[in-house]
C-alpha positions in Angstrom: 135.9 129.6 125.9 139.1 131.4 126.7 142.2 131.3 124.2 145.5 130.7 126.0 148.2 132.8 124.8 152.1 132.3 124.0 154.1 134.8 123.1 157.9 135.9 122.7 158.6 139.7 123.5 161.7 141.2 121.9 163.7 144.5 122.3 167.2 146.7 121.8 168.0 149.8 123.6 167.3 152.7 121.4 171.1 153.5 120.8 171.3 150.0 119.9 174.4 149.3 122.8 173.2 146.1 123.8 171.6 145.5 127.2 170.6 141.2 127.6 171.0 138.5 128.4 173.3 136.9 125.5 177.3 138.6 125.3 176.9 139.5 121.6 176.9 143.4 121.9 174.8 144.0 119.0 171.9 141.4 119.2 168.6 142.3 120.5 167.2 140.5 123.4 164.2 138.1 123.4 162.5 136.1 126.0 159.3 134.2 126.2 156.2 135.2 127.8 154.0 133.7 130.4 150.4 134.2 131.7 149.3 136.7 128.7 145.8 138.5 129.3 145.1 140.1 126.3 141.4 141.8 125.6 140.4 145.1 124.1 140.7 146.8 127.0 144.3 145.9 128.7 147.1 143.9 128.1 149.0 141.9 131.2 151.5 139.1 131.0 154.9 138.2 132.8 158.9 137.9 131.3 160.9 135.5 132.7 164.1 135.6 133.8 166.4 134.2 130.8 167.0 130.9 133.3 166.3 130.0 136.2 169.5 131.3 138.2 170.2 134.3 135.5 170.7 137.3 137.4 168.5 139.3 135.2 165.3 140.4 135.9 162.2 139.0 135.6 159.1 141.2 134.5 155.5 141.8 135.2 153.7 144.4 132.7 150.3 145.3 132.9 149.0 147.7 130.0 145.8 150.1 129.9 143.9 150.7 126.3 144.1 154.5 125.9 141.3 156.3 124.5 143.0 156.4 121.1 142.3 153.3 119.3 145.4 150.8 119.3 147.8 152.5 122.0 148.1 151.0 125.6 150.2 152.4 128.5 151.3 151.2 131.6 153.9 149.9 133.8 156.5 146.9 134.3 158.1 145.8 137.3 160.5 144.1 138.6 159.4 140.8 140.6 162.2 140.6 142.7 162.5 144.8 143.0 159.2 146.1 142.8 161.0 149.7 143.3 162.3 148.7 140.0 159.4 150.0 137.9 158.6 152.7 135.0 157.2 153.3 131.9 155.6 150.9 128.9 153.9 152.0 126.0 152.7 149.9 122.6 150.3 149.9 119.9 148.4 146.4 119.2 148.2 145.0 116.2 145.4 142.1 115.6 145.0 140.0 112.7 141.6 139.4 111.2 140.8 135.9 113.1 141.6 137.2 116.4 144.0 134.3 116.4 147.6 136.5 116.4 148.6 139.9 118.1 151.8 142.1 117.6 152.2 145.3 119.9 155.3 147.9 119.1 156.4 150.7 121.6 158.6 151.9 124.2 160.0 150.7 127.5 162.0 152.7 129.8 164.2 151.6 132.4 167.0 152.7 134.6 166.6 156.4 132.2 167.4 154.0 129.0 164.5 153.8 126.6 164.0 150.4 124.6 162.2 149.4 121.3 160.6 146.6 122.1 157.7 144.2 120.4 156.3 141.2 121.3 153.9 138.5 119.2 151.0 136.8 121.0 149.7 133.8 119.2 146.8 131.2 120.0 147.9 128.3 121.6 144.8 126.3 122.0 142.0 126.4 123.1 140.6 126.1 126.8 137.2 125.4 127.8 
């Protein structure tokens, strides 16, 4: 069996200027998340744009488990830029069923760094 994943990834720009998709300067941005691979070994899964004709970006992140317990680093880029791409950080957080994930780190992008989190949860289950 494989569990299928839904999540929601949130972040604010470490000087907390906003950066989003919404107008209100001091909100932090969220956004679903798509196609989540998640095992103990790498994390991978894809942001959306906010719609369909948004002019913001849409994101693929793909995350290697350090040698350090919880931390993973890796990359994001930019599906319609791929020269759009840097740095992505988190630590991974599971619960004790295995049924609900939290990771907490750093994005940078365009030389702005972001706090950013995300929550993965079961969604069912696939056979």
């Amino acid at each position: 069996m494989v569990n299928k994943l839904k999540g929601k990834s949130f972040w604010v720009n470490d000087n907390f200027k906003y950066n989003g998709c919404k107008e209100k300067e001091f909100e932090h941005t969220s956004r679903e998340i798509e196609n989540i691979v998640l095992d103990d070994n790498m994390i991978s899964f894809f942001i959306p744009r906010c719609e369909p004709t948004d002019k913001n970006h849409a994101y693929q992140v793909n995350l290697n488990r350090r040698d350090i317990g919880t931390e993973y680093e890796g990359t994001y880029k930019d599906v319609d830029n791929p020269a759009n791409s840097d740095d992505v950080n988190c630590d991974k957080f599971t619960n004790e069923n295995q049924t609900r994930h939290f990771v907490y780190g750093k994005w940078t992008e365009d030389g702005t760094t972001y706090t950013w989190w995300a929550i993965f949860e079961n969604d069912n289950l696939v056979v």
